[in-house]
N, C-alpha and C positions, 0 to 999 in steps of 0.2 A: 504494500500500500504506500502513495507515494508521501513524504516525510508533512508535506502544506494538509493533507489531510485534516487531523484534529486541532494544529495550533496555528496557523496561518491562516488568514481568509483569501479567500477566492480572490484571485489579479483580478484588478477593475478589465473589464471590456474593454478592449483596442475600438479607439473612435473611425468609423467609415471617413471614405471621403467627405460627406454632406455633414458631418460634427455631430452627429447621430451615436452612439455607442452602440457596438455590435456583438452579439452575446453569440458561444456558443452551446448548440443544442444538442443532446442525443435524445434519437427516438428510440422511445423502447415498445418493444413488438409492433410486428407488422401486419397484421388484422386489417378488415375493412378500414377501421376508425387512423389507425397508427400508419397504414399505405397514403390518406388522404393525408392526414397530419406530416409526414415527411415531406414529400411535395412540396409541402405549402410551405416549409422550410427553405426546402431547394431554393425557390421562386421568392422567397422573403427578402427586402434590401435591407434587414439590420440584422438577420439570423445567418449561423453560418451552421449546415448538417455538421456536426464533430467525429458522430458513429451513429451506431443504429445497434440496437442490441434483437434478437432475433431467438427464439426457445427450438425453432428447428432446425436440425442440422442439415439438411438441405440448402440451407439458405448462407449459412452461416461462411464467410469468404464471398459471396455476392456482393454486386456496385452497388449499392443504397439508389442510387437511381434507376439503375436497372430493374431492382425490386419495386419501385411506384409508376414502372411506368414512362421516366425517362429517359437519356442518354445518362451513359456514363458518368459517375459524380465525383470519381475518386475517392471516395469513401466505400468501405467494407465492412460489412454485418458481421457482427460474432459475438457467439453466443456465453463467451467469459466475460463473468463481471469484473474480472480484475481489468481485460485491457477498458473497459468503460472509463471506471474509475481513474485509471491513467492517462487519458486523456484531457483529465480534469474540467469536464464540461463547466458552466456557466448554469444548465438549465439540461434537466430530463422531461421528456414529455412522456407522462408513464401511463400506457394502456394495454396491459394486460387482459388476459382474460379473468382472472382472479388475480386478489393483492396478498404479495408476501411483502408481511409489516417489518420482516428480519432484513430484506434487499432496501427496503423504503427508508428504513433507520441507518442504514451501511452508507446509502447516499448520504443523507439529512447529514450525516455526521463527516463526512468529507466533505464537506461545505458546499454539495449539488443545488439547486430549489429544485423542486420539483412539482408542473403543473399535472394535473392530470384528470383523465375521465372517468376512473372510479368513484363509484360516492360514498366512500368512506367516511369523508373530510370535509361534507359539507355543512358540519356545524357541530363545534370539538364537544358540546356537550350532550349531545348524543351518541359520542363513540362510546367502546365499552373505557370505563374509567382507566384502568391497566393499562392499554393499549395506548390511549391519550398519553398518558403520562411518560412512556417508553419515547412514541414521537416529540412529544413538546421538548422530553433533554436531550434529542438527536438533531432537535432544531438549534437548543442553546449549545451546544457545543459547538457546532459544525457553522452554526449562522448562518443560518439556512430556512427558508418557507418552504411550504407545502400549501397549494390550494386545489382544490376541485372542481371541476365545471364543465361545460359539455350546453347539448342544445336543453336535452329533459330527461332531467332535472337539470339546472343553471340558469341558462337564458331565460328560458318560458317561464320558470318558478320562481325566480329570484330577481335578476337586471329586469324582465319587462316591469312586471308587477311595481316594484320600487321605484320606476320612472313613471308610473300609473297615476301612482298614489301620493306622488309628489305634488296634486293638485287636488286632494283630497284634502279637508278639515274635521268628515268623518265617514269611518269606515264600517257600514254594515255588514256586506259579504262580497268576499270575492272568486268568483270562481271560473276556475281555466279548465278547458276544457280539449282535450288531443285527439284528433282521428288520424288513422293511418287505414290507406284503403292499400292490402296485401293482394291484391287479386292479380297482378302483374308482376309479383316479388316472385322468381325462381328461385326457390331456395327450399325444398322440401325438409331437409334437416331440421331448420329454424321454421317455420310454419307447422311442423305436422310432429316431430319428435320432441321440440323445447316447448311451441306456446302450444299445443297441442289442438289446431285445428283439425277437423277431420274425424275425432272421437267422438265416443258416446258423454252427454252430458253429465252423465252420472261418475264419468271416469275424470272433470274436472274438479279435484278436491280444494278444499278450502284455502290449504297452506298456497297452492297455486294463484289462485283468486285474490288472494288477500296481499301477494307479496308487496304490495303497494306503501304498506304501512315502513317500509324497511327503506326499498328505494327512493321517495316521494316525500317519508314526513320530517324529514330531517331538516329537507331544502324549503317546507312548509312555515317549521318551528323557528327556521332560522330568519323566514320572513314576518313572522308573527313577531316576535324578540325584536325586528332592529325597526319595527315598529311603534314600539312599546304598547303593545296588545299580545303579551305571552298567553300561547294556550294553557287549557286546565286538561286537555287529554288530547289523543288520537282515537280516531275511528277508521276502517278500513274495510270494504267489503268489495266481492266480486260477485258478477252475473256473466252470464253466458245465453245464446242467442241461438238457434239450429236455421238450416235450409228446408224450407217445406220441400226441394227440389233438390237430383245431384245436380251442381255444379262445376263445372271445369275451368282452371285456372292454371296458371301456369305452371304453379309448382304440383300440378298432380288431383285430381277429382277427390268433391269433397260431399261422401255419397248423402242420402234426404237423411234429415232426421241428426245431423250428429254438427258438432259444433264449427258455427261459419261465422260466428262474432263473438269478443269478447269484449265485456265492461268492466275496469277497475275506480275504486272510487276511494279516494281519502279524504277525510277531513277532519280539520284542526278547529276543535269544539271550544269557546269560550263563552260562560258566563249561560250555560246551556245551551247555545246554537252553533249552526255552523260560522265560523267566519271568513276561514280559507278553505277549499273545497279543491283537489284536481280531481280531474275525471277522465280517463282514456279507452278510446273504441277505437278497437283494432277489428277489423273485417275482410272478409275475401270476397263477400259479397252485399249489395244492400238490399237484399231478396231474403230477409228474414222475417223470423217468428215473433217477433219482440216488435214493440214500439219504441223505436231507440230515434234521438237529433240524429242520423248522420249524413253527417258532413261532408266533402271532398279534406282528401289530406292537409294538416296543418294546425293551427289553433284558433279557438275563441275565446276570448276574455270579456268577461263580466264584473266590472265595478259596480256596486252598488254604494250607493252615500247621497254626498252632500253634491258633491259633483258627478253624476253617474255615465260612462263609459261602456261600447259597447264595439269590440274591437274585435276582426279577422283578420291574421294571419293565415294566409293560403304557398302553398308549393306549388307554382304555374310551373310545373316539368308534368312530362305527359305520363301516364302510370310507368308506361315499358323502359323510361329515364331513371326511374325514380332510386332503385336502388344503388344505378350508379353517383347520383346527385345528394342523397341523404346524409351520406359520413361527414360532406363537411358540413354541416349546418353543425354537430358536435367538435367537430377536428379544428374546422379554423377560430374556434375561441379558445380555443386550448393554445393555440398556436399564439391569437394575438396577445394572451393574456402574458405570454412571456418574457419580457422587458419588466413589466407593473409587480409581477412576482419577484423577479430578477432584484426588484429594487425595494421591496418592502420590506418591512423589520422581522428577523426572525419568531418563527412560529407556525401554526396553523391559521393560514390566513381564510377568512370569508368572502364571500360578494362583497359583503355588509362591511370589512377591512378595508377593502382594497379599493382604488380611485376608480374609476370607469373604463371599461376597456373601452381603449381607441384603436383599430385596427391601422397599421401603418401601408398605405397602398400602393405609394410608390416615393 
């Protein structure tokens, strides 16, 4: 491990030509999310790719550009955390499939930040308390942030909302609402074996339905809090929706009768109602059994107060685009947020921490 690790801080950033400071990045894993997320490094005028870390060995000695998609980057994937480390990034963009909090602390504590699209970290007092505590001294040592964020949970739950209600003097309810129309998504694996379209309704259990409470109320609590309208609990329920008819879609026929939509619903209860509410409908088709809003893909937001708001967010890509166009809506905040993280005070930082992200375009 190199010797600046634990006692030295991180060299300030070699300033660009434009007097801009230029940080560098390693991408970690390269998944949809982490493929779109390098790119957007490549192509960044203050970012420079540093490495790319990679879990398959397949991949591992590959041009980082060659893996997203472009020419040649001179950069090479590998799957040791020691040469990461040794390159002594600036900034990890960390998107995994699952988070190992032992690699997360190994950076924090070589003085890495690290942004990322797990939702771990999107409000330190929902983590489990243990776990907080391990990252907050791998911050303080290392002088290091960690933040979270991504389109949803981040964007949609936390920066729109707070820009919302920054014209608000009072707030009754607010509630965001997600559709994604899956009918064009190829991906059988993810449709039919994770969220489990296609089955019998009785084969969708509760823990399934309800995961919302986990992903969803953290980034809820954390907007309720910087409010100063803390909740008194969460609530979290699921529904499910079947095809009176089969259906054919591209990831594979999804025969009558077994499940063609799902609804998750959280909500952050104060003072006995709801006052923050998300809600997501994901479908393959809008040929169901259920009386459900839906939507074309994207979101609606509902203010309700003193000054009431009534906002659509839509994805004008055409369905058969979509799942190439969707990762960035999560990747490139992750990306922009890199400089703001870069420069804030160690710790776990929030939305609610951190200044606004500005995307730098050119």
């Amino acid at each position: 491990m190199p010797e600046r690790l634990r006692d030295e801080p991180a060299a300030r950033p070699e300033d660009g030509r434009d007097g801009r400071p230029r940080y560098r990045v390693v991408q970690w894993a390269t998944g949809n999310i982490g493929t779109r997320a390098m790119r957007a490094v490549l192509e960044h005028p203050t970012l420079t790719l540093a490495g790319a870390y990679v879990h398959s060995p397949d991949k591992a000695g590959k041009d980082a550009g060659e893996l997203c998609g472009l020419g040649p980057a001179g950069v090479a994937a590998t799957g040791d955390v020691g040469e990461i480390l040794a390159l002594q990034p600036d900034c990890v963009l960390y998107m995994p499939r699952a988070c190992d909090f032992d690699t997360v602390c190994l950076l924090l504590e070589a003085g890495v930040n690290i942004v990322t699209t797990r939702g771990e970290f999107h409000r330190p007092d929902s983590m489990d308390p243990d776990v907080r505590k391990r990252v907050e001294a791998a911050c303080r040592r290392g002088g290091a942030s960690i933040h979270s964020t991504g389109s949803s949970p981040g964007f949609i739950t936390e920066a729109v909302p707070l820009v919302l209600t920054s014209i608000q003097r009072r707030l009754d309810r607010l509630t965001i609402s997600e559709f994604a129309d899956l009918s064009e998504r190829d991906s059988p694996g993810l449709l039919f074996d994770v969220m489990g379209f296609g089955r019998a309704p009785a084969d969708m259990d509760a823990r399934r339905l309800s995961h919302g409470r986990v992903s969803f109320g953290p980034s809820l609590e954390l907007l309720a809090d910087t409010l100063g309208l803390p909740l008194d609990r969460l609530e979290a329920s699921g529904e499910v929706a079947t095809a009176p008819r089969t259906v054919r879609i591209a990831a594979g026929e999804i025969p009558a009768g077994t499940v063609a939509g799902q609804r998750i619903t959280v909500s952050g209860i104060r003072d006995g109602r709801p006052l923050l509410r998300f809600r997501a409908t994901w479908y393959c088709t809008t040929d169901l059994d259920a009386d459900w809003d839906v939507r074309d893909t994207g979101w609606h937001i509902a203010v309700e107060g003193d000054t009431p708001l009534d906002v659509d967010l839509r994805f004008p890509v055409p369905l058969d685009r979509m799942a190439a166009t969707t990762p960035g809506y999560t990747a490139h905040r992750a990306v922009n947020a890199v400089p703001i993280v870069c420069a804030a005070e160690p710790g776990i930082r929030t939305t609610a921490d951190l200044p606004q992200i500005v995307a730098a375009l050119g």
